[in-house]
C-alpha positions in Angstrom: -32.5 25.7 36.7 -35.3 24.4 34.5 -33.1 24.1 31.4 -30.4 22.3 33.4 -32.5 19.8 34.6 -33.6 19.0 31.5 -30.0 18.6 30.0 -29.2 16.6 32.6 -32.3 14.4 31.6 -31.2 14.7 27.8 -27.8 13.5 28.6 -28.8 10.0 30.6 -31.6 9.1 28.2 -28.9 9.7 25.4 -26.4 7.8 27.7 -28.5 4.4 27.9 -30.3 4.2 24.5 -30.1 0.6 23.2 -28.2 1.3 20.1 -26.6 4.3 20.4 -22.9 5.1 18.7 -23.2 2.5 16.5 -20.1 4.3 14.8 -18.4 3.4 16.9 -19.4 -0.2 18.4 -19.7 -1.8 14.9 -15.9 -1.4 13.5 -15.2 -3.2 16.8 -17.5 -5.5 17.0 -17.4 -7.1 13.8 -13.0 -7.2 14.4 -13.9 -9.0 17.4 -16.6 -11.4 16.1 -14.6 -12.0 13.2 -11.7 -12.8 15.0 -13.7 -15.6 17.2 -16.1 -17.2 14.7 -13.2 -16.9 11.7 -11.0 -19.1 14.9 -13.4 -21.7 15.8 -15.8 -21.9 12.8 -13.1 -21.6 10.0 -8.6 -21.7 11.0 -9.4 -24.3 13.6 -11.4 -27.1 11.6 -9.6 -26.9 8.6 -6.5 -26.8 10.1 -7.9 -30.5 11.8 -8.5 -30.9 7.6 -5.1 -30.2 6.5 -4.0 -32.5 9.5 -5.7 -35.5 8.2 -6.1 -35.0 4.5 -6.3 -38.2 3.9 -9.0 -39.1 6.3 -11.4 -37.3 4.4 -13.5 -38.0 1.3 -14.1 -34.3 0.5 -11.2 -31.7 -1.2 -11.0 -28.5 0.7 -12.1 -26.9 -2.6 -15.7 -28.3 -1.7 -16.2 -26.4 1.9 -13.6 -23.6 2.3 -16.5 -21.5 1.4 -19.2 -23.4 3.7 -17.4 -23.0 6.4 -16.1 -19.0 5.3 -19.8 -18.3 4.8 -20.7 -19.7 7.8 -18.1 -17.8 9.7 -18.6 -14.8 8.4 -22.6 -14.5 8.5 -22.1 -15.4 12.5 -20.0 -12.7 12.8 -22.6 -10.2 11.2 -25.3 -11.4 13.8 -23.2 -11.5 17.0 -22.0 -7.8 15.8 -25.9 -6.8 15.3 -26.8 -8.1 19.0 -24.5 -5.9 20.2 -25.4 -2.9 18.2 -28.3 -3.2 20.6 -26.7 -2.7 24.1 -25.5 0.2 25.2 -22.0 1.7 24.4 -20.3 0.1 27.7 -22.0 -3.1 27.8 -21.6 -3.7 24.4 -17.0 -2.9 24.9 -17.6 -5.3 27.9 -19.0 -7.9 25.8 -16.3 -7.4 23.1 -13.5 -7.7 25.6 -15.4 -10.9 27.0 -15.3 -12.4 23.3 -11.6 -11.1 22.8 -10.2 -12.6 25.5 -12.3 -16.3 25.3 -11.6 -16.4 22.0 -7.3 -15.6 22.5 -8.1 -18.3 25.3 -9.3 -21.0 22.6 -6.3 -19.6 20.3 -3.6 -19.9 23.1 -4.7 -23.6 23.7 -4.7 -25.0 19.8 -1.1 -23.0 19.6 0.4 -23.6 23.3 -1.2 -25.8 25.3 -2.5 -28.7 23.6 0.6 -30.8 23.3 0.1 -34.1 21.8 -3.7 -34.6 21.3 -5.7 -38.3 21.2 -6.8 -39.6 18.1 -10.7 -39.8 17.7 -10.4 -43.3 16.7 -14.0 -43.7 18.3 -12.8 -45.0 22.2 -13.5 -42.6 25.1 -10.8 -39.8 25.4 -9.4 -39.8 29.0 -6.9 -36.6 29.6 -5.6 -36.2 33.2 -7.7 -34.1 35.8 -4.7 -31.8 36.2 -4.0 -30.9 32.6 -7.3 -29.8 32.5 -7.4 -27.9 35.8 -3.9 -26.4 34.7 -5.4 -25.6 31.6 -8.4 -24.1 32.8 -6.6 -21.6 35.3 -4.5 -20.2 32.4 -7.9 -19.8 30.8 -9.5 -17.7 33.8 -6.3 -15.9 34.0 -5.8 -14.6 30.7 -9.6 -14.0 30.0 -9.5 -11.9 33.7 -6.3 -10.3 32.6 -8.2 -8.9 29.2 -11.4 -8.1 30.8 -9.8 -6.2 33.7 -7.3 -4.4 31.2 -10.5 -3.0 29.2 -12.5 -2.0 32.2 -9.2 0.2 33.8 -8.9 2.0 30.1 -12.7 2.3 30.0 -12.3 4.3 33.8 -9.8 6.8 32.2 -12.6 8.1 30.1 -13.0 8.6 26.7 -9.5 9.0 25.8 -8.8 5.3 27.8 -12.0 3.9 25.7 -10.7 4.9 22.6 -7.0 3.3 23.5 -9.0 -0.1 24.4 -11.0 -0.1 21.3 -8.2 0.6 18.8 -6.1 -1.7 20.8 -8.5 -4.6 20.4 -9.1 -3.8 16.5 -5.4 -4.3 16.1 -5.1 -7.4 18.1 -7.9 -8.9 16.2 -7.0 -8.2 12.4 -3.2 -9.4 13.6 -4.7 -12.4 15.1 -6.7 -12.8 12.0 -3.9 -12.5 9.5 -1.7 -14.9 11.1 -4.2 -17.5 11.0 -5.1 -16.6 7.6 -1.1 -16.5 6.2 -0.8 -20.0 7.8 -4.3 -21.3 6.4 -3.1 -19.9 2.5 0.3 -21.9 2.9 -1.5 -25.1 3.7 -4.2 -24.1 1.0 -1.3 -24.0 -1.7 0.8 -26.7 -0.5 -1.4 -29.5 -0.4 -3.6 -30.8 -3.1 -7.2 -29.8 -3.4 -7.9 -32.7 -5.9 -8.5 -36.1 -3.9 -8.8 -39.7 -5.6 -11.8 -40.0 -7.8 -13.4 -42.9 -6.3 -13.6 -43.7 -2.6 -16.0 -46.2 -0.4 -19.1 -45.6 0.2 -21.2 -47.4 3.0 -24.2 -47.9 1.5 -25.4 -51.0 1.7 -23.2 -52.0 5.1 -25.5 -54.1 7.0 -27.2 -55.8 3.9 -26.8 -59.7 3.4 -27.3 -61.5 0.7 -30.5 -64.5 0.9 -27.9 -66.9 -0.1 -24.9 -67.5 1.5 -22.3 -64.9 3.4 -19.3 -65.2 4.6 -18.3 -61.8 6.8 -14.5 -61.1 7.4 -13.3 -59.0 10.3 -9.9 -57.4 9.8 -8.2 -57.4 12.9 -5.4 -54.8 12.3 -3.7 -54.1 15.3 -4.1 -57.8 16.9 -0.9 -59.3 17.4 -1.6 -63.6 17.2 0.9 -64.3 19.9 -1.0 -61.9 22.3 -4.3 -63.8 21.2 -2.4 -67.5 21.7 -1.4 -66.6 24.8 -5.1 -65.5 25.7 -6.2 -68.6 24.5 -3.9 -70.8 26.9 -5.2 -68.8 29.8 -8.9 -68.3 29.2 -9.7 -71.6 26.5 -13.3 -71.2 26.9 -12.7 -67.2 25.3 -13.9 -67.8 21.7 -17.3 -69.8 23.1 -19.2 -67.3 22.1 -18.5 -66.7 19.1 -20.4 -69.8 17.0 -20.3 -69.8 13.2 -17.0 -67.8 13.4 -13.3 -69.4 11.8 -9.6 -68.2 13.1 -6.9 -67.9 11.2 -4.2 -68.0 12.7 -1.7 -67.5 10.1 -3.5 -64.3 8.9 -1.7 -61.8 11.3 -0.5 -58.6 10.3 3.9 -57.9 10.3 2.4 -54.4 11.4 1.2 -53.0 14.2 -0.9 -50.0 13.0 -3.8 -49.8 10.8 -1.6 -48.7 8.1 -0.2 -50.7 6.6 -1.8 -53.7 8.2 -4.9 -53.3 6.4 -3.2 -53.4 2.8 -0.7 -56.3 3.8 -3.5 -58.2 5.0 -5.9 -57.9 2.3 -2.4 -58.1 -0.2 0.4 -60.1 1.4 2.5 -57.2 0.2 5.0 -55.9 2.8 6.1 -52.3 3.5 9.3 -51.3 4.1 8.3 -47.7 4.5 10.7 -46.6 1.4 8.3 -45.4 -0.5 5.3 -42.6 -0.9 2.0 -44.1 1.0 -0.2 -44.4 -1.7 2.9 -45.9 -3.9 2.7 -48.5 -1.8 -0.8 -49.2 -1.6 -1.1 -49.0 -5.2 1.8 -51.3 -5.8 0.5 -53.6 -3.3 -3.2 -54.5 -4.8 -1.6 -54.5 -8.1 0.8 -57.1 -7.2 -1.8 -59.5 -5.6 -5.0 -61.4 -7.0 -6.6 -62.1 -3.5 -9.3 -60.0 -4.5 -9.4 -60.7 -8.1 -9.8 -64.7 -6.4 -12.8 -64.0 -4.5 -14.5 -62.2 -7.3 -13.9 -65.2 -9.9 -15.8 -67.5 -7.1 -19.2 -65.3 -8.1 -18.7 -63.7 -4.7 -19.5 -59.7 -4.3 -17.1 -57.9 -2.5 -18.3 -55.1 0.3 -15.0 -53.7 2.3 -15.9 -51.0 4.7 -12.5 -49.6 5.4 -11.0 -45.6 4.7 -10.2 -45.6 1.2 -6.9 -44.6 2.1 -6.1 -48.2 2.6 -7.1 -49.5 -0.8 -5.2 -49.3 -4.0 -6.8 -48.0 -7.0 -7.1 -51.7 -8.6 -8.7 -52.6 -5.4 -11.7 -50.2 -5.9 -12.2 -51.6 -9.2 -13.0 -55.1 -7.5 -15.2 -54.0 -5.2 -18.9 -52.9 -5.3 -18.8 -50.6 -2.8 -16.8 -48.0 -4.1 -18.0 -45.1 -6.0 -17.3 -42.3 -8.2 -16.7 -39.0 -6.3 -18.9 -36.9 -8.4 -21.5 -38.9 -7.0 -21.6 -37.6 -3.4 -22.2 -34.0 -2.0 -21.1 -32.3 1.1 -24.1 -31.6 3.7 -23.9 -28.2 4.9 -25.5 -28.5 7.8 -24.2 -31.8 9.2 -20.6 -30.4 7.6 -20.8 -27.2 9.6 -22.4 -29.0 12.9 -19.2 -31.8 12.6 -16.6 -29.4 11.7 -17.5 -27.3 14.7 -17.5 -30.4 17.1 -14.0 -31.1 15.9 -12.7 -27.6 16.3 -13.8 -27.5 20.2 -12.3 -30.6 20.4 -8.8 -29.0 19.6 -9.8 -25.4 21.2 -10.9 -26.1 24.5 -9.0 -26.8 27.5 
């Protein structure tokens, strides 16, 4: 009876040691944590990059690896944590992290449809896309969770199913994001323009005179005339300031309003976009004008929308060797942009 009891006592101390079967956990829980920080730290924000290529004054060359690393050393800790729990708490906490993290995928691949641009005004979605949204979350994450915990009940056999069942959805999961990441890795370019706009030097004024221009790009005049009959007093605040109203834009985006205003050049959308802005400075000397006045020239614009004569005319643009990505503030950013796209 005495050596019983103290088998018995063997068995549950063994049972709820911190750290035990580690064997078995870890395989598992670096799948898992792979699966969710390679999603939202790595697939997710430079599938944003690959997006908007052109937005950015970085090549992919320069932070694949920032945000790999980044990914990958998360993973390692968030496996280690839960190296410390005990064998079930430790599958609960992978099925929890499965199943959030197939929630985040579900919504970048399903449910977003068409997304806002963050053009910098507030982002209003409707009430019930989100609520919609959000139930297919709870559902899908219950579904997973409750799966795990029925296989866990059918012993070790069931435990076994759930674990290898969860390593296989992971490394699928993994390699589909990865096969999609390596075709957008080899189709686009990883070498961007060597000089781009820096703004440095943005609110500076000279002790002599200024004359600050405001590009208006997406201002039609006629909407502005019309404002004017209606509300005449709308420009009194604005003392010091001169309208032109025969500089207004034959476009109603940003591109290209922003080259055909500072060029006169129109597009006719027949050919490549940078063709066109290329073409465009080189065909006009408005720039080339101000400069021969003794005027400097700061633009403070995306890059994108200025040809490569342009740069050479203006004193705000700069070499690219001469910046370097941030880590931190590139990992911290990157990660805001990939919860913008993952979350309901």
């Amino acid at each position: 009876g005495h050596s019983m009891s103290e088998n018995r006592a063997t068995k549950q101390k063994k049972r709820f040691r911190p750290g035990q079967d580690i064997r078995r956990i870890f395989p598992l829980s670096l799948c898992v944590d792979l699966f969710c920080t390679l999603t939202i730290l790595f697939f997710s924000p430079l599938e944003v990059y690959y997006g908007n290529v052109n937005q950015f004054l970085f090549s992919i060359g320069e932070i694949w690896w920032i945000m790999a690393g980044t990914a990958v050393v998360a993973a390692v800790i968030m496996t280690a944590v839960k190296c410390l729990f005990p064998r079930r708490v430790a599958l609960i906490l992978n099925a929890v992290t499965f199943g959030g993290t197939l929630c985040a995928y579900v919504q970048a691949m399903l449910l977003n449809g068409k997304m806002s641009s963050l053009t910098g005004e507030e982002v209003e979605y409707d009430p019930t896309t989100i609520i919609g949204d959000l139930a297919i979350w709870v559902l899908l994450l219950a579904a997973v969770v409750t799966a795990c915990a029925l296989l866990m009940r059918r012993g070790e056999k069931g435990t076994r199913t759930m674990r290898n069942a969860l390593i296989f959805a992971s490394l699928t999961l993994i390699v589909m994001q990865l096969t999609g990441f390596l075709t957008n890795f080899f189709s686009f370019p990883t070498v961007i323009r060597e000089r781009y706009l820096s703004n440095e030097k943005q609110f500076e004024l000279s002790e002599k005179d200024n004359t600050l221009v405001f590009i208006i790009d997406t201002l039609d005049g006629r909407d502005l005339e019309e404002a004017r009959k209606k509300y005449p007093d709308i420009f009194d605040g604005l003392d010091g300031f001169t309208y032109y109203p025969d500089a207004t834009s034959t476009h109603s985006r940003t591109y290209p309003s922003i080259p055909y205003l500072l060029t006169g050049e129109l597009c006719y959308f027949d050919k490549p976009y940078m063709q066109y802005v290329n073409e465009a400075y080189e065909n006009s000397s408005y720039l080339e004008d101000i400069r021969k006045t003794g005027c400097n020239i700061g633009l403070y614009t995306d890059d994108q929308y200025v040809g490569d004569k342009g740069m050479d005319l203006i004193d705000n643009s700069a070499d690219h060797h001469q910046h370097s990505v941030a880590g931190e503030k590139l990992i911290r950013q990157m990660t805001k942009i990939a919860l913008f796209r993952d979350m309901p």
